[in-house]
KEKE-941201 format. One line per field, with one value per residue (C-alpha): chain; residue number from 0; residue in three letters; x, y, z. Coordinates in nm, 4 decimals, padded with zeros to 6 digits, m for minus. Each point is the difference from the previous one (the first is absolute). Layout:
N
chain	[A;...] .
resi	[NUM;...] .
resn	[ALA;...] .
u	[X;...] .
v	[Y;...] .
w	[Z;...] .
//
This chain:
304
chain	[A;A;A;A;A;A;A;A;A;A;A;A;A;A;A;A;A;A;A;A;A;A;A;A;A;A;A;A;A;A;A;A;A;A;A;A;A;A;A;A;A;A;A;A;A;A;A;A;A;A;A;A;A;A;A;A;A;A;A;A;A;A;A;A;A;A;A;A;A;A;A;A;A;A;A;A;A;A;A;A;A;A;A;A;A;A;A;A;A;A;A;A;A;A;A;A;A;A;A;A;A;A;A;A;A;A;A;A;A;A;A;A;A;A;A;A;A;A;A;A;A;A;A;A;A;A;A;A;A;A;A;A;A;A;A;A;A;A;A;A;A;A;A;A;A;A;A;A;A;A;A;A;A;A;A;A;A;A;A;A;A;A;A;A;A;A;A;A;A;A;A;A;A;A;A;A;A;A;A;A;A;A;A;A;A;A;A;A;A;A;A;A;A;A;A;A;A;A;A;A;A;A;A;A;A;A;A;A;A;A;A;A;A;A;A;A;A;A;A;A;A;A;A;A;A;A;A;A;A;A;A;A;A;A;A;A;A;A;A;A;A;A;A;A;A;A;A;A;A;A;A;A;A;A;A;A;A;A;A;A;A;A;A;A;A;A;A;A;A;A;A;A;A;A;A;A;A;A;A;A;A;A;A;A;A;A;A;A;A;A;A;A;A;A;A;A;A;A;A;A;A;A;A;A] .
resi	[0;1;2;3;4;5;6;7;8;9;10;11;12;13;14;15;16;17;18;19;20;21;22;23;24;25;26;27;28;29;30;31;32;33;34;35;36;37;38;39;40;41;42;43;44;45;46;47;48;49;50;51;52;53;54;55;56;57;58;59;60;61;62;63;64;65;66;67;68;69;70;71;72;73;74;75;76;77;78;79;80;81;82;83;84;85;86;87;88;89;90;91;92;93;94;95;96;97;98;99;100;101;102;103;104;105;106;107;108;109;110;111;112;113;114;115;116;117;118;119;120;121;122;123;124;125;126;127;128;129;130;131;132;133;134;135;136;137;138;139;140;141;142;143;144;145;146;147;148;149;150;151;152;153;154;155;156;157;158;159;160;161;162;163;164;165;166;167;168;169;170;171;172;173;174;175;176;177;178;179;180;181;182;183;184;185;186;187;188;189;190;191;192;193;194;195;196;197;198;199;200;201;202;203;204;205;206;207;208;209;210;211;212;213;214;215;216;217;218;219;220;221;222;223;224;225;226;227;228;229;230;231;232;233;234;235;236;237;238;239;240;241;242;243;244;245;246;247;248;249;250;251;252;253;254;255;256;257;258;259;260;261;262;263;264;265;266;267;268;269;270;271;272;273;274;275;276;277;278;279;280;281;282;283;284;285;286;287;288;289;290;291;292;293;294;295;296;297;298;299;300;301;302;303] .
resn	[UNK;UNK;UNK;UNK;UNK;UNK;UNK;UNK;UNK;UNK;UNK;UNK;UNK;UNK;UNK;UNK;UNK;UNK;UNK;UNK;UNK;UNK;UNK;UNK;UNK;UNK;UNK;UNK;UNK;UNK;UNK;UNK;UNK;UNK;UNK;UNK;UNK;UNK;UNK;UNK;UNK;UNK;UNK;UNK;UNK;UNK;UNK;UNK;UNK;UNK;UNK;UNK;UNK;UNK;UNK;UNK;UNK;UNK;UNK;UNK;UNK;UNK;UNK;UNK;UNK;UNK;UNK;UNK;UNK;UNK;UNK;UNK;UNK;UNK;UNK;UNK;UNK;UNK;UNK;UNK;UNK;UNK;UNK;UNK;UNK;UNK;UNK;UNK;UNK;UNK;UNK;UNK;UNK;UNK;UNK;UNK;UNK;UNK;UNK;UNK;UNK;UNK;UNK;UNK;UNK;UNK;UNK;UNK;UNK;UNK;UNK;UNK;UNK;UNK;UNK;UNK;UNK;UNK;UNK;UNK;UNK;UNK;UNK;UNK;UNK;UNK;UNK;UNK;UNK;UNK;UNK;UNK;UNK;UNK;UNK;UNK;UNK;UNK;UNK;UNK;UNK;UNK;UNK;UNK;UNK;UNK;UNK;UNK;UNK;UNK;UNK;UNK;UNK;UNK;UNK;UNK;UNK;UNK;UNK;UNK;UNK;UNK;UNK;UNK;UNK;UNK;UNK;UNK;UNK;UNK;UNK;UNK;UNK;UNK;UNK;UNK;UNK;UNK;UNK;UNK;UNK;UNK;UNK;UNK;UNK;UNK;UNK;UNK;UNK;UNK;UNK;UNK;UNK;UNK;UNK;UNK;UNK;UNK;UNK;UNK;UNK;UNK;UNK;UNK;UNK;UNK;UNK;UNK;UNK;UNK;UNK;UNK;UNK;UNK;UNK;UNK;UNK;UNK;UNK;UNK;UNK;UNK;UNK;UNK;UNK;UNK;UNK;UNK;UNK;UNK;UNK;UNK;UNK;UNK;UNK;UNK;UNK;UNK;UNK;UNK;UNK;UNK;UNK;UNK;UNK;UNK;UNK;UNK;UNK;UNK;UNK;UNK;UNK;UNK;UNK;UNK;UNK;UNK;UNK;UNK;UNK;UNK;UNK;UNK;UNK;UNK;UNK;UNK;UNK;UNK;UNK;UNK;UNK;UNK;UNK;UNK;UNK;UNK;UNK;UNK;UNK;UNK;UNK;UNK;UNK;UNK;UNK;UNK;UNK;UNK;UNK;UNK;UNK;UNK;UNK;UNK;UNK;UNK;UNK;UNK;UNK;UNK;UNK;UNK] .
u	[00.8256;00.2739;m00.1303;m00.3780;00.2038;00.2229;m00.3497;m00.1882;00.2888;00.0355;m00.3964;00.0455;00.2625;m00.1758;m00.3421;00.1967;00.1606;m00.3075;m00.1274;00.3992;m00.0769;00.1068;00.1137;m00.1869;00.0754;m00.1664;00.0175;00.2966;m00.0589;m00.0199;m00.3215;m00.1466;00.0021;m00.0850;m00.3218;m00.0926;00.0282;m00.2002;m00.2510;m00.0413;00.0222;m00.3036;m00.1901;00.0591;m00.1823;m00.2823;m00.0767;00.1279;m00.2338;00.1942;00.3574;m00.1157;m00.1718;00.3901;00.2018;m00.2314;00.0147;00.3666;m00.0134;m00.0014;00.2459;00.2705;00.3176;m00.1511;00.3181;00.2163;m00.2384;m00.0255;00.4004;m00.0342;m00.2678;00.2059;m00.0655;m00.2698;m00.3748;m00.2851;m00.0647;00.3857;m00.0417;m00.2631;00.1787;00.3344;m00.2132;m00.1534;00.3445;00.1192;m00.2990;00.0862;00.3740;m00.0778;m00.0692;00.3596;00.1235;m00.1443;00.1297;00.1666;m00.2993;m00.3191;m00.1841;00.2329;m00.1553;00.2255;m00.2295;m00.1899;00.1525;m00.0637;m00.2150;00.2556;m00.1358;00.2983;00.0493;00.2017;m00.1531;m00.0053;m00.2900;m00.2094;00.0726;00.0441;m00.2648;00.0752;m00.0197;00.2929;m00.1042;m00.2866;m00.0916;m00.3214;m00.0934;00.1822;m00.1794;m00.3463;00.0870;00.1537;m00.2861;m00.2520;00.1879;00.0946;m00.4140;m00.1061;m00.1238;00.0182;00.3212;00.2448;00.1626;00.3606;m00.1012;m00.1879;00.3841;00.1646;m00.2504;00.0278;00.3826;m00.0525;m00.2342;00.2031;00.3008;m00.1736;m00.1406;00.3701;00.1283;m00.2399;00.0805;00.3377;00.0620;00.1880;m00.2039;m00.2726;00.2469;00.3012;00.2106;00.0433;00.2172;00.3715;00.1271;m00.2209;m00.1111;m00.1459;m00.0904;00.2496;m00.2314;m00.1387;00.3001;00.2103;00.2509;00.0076;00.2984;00.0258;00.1689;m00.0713;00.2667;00.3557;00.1946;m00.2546;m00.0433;m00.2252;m00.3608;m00.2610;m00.3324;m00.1809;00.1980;m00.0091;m00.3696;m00.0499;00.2351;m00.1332;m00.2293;00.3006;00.0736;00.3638;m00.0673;00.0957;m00.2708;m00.2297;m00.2432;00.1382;00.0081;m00.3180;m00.1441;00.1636;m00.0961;m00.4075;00.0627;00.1546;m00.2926;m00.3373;00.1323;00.0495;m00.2586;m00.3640;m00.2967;m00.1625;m00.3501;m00.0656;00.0018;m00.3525;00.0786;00.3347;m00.0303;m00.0550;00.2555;00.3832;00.0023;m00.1249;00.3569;00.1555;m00.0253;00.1150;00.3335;00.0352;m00.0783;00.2505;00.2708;m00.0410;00.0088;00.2854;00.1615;00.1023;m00.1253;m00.1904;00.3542;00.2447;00.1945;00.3118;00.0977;00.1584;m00.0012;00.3606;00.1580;00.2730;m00.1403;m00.2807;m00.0508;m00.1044;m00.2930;m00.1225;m00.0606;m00.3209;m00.0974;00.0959;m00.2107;m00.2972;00.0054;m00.0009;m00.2921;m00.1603;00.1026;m00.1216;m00.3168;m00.0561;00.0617;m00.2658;m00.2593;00.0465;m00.0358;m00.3106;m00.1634;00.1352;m00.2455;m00.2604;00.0799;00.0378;m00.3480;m00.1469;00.0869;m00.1833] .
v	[m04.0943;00.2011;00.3027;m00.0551;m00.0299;00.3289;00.1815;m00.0931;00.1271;00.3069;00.0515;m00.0202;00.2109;00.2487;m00.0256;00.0262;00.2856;00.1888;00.0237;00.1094;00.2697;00.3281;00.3481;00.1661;00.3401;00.2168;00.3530;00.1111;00.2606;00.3072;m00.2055;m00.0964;00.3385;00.1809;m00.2641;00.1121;00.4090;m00.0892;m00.1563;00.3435;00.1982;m00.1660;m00.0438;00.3227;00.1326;m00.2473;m00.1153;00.1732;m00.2012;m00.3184;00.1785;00.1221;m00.3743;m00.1309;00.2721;m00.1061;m00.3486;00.0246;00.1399;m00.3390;m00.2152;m00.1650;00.1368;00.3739;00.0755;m00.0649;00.2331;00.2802;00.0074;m00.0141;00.2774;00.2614;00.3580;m00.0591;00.0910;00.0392;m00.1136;m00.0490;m00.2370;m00.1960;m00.0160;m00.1453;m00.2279;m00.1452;m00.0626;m00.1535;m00.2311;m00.1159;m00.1047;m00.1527;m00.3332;m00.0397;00.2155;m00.2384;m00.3010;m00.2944;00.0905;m00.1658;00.1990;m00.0769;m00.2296;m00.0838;m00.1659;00.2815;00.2257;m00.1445;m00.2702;m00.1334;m00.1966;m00.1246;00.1788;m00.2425;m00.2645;m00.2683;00.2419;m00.2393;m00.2654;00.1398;00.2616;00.0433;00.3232;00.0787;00.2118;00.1242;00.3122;m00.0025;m00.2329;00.3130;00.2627;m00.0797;m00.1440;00.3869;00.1826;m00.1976;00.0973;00.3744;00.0212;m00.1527;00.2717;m00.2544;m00.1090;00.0498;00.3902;m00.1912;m00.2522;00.2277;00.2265;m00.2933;m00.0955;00.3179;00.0113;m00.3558;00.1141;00.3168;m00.2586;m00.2823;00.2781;00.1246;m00.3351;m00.1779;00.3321;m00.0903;m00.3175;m00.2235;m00.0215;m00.1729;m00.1856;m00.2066;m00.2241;m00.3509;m00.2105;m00.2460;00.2967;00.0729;m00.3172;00.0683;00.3535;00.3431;00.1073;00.3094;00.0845;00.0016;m00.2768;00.1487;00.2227;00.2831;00.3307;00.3241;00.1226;m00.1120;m00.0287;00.0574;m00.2677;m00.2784;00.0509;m00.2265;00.0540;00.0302;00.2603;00.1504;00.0527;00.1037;00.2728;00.1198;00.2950;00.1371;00.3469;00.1719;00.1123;00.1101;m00.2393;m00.1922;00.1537;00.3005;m00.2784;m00.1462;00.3881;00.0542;m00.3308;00.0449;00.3974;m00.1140;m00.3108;00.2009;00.2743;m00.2522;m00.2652;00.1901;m00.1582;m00.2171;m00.1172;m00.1503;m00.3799;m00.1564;m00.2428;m00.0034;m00.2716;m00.2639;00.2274;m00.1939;m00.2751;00.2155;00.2562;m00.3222;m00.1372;00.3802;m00.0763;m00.3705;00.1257;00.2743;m00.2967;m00.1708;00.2396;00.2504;m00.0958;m00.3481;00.1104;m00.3051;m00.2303;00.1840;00.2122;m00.1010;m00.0886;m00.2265;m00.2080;00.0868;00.3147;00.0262;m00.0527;00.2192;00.1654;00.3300;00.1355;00.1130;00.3329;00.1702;m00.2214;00.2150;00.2789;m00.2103;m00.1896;00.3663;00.1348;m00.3776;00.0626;00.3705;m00.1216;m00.3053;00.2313;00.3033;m00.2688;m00.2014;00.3014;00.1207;m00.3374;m00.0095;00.3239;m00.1898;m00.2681;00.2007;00.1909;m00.3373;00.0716;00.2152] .
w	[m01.5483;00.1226;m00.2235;00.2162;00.3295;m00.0850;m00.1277;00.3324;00.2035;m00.1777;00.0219;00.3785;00.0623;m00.2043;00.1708;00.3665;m00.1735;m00.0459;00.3629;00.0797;00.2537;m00.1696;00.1462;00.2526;m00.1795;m00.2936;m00.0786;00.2565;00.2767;m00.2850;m00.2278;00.3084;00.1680;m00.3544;00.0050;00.3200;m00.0646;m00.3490;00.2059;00.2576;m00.2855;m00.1392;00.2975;00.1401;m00.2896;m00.0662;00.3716;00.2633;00.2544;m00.0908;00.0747;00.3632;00.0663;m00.0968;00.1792;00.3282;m00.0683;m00.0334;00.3837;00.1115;m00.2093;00.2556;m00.1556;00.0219;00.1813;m00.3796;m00.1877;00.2533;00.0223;m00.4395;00.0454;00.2118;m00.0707;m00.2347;00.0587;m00.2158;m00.3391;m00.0369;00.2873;m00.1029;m00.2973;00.0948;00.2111;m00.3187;m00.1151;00.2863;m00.0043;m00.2994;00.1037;00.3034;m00.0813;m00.1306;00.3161;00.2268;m00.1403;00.2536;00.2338;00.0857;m00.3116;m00.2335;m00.2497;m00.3312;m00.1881;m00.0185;m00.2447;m00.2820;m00.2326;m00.2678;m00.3112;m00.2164;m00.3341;m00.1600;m00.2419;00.2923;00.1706;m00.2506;00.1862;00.3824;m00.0030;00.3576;00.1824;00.2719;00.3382;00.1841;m00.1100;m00.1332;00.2504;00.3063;m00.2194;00.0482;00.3551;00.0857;m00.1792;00.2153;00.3446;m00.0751;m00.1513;00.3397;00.2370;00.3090;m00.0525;00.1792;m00.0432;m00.0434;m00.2389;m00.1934;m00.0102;m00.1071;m00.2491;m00.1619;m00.0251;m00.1841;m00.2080;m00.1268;m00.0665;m00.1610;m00.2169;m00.0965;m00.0170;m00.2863;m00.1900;m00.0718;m00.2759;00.1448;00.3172;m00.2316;m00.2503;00.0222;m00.2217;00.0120;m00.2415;m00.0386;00.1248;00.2946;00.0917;00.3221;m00.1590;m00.0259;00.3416;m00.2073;m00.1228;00.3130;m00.1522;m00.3934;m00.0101;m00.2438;m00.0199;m00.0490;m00.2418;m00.0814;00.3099;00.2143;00.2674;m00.0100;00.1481;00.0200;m00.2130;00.3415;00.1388;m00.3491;00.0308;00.3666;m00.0811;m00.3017;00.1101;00.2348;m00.0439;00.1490;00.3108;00.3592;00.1031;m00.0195;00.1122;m00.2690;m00.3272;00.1071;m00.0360;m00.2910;m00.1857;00.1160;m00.1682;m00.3446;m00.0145;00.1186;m00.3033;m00.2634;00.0892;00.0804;00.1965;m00.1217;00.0867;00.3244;00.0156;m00.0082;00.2884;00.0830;00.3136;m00.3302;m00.2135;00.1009;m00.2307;m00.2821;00.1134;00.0278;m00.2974;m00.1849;00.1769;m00.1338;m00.3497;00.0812;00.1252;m00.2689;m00.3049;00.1543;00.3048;m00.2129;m00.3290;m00.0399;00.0844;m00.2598;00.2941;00.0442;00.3879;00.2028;00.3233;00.0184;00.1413;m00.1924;m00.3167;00.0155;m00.3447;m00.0339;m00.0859;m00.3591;m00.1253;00.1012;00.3455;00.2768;m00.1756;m00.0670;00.3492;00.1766;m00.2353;00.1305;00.3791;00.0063;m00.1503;00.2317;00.2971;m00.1124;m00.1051;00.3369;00.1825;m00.1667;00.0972;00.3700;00.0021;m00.1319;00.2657;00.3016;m00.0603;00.1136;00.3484;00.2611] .
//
């Protein structure tokens, strides 16, 4: 009996654990921006109707006064370009405020063997994506919503991209679940200080720069070289979940490696990291970022 009683109690935890809220964050300012040039890049080329419908919808989006201070100095293409990138940002610029919405940045399915039993999916963002395509599609909308729709849109698309937005582990360990990774501590070499595998991954497209704004450049350069076009998406409004689940199969197979990496919920033992992942989670991140901002193309050429 006491076994049942310790089983059930174990079962709940773990099933709270699942729907723990988990960070609001994904690709850090450099991914997100690098989504968003990707994205203009693409456009630009393929529907240049669809970037002058966005720069004019963009006219109207209440925290204009943030991107024209961002957009100083810049006109043109260059403008509308930064503008894409700043789009793409926003959402985690504006959080505390009234269109800050948490629970939007990602859909989390465990990857842990309990997923058989809790196939439960944490956060709203398929639910915010086609929500945010319907209002920035919407010709009598409102010219603010539509602005804040698309900034949502570009994010959410950057955000599923990267693993452990779509996967997260739950186990003894992680009872009420390692909130993608935020509470597993690793390092990156010896001596190195201890970093959480969430952090590890938002980082991992960053490139050494003055800026942001520079790395974001520099990281969109490197990825539209070394990952071509690809065809367009056949309907990317029903596309997410299919993106989704690339980055749950990507969670589970090499941001965990399937359960054999070695982490911990504590700081100060935080092992480090084997041979060979920093290079193969960059080749991964670089990827994630080029594909996501293919599709964001494909996305935005919805709206007119």
């Amino acid at each position: 009996m006491r076994k049942v009683v310790i089983a059930v109690a174990v079962s709940t935890a773990m099933a709270l654990g699942a729907l723990t809220p988990a960070p609001a964050l994904a690709w850090n300012d450099q991914g997100h921006m690098a989504v968003g040039d990707i994205a203009y890049d693409t456009l630009v080329a393929r529907d240049p109707k669809a970037v002058a419908a966005i720069v004019a919808i963009m006219q109207g989006h209440p925290d204009r006064a943030r991107f024209d201070k961002r957009l100083a100095g810049l006109t043109g293409k260059a403008r509308e370009r930064r503008l894409f990138a700043l789009m793409a940002v926003w959402p985690d610029d504006t959080r505390g405020s009234p269109n800050d919405h948490p629970d939007w940045h990602y859909a989390l399915k465990l990857v842990s063997p309990s997923r058989f039993v809790l196939p439960f999916t944490a956060g709203k963002a398929e639910k915010a994506f086609a929500e945010q395509l319907a209002i920035a599609r919407d010709v009598k909308a409102p010219r603010a919503q539509r602005a804040i729709a698309l900034c949502w849109l570009m994010h959410i698309v950057g955000d599923q991209h990267q693993p452990l937005h779509a996967g997260h582990w739950l186990s003894w360990d992680y009872p009420k679940s390692d909130r993608a990774g935020s509470l597993a501590f690793v390092r990156r070499e010896k001596g190195a200080p201890p970093v959480d595998m969430h952090e590890l991954w938002d980082s991992a497209p960053n490139r050494v720069a003055a800026s942001n704004e520079a790395g974001a450049e520099a990281i969109a350069a490197t990825v539209e070289k070394a990952h071509p076009r690809p065809a367009r998406v056949a309907d990317p409004s029903a596309a997410l979940k299919g993106w989704e689940r690339e980055s749950w199969v990507l969670a589970k197979g090499v941001a965990y490696r399937d359960g054999a990496l070695a982490r911990s919920p504590d700081k100060a033992k935080a092992p480090v990291l084997p041979a060979g992942y920093m290079a193969k989670m960059r080749s991964v991140a670089d990827a994630r970022v080029a594909t996501a901002g293919y599709r964001l193309a494909d996305v935005l050429a919805l709206v007119r």
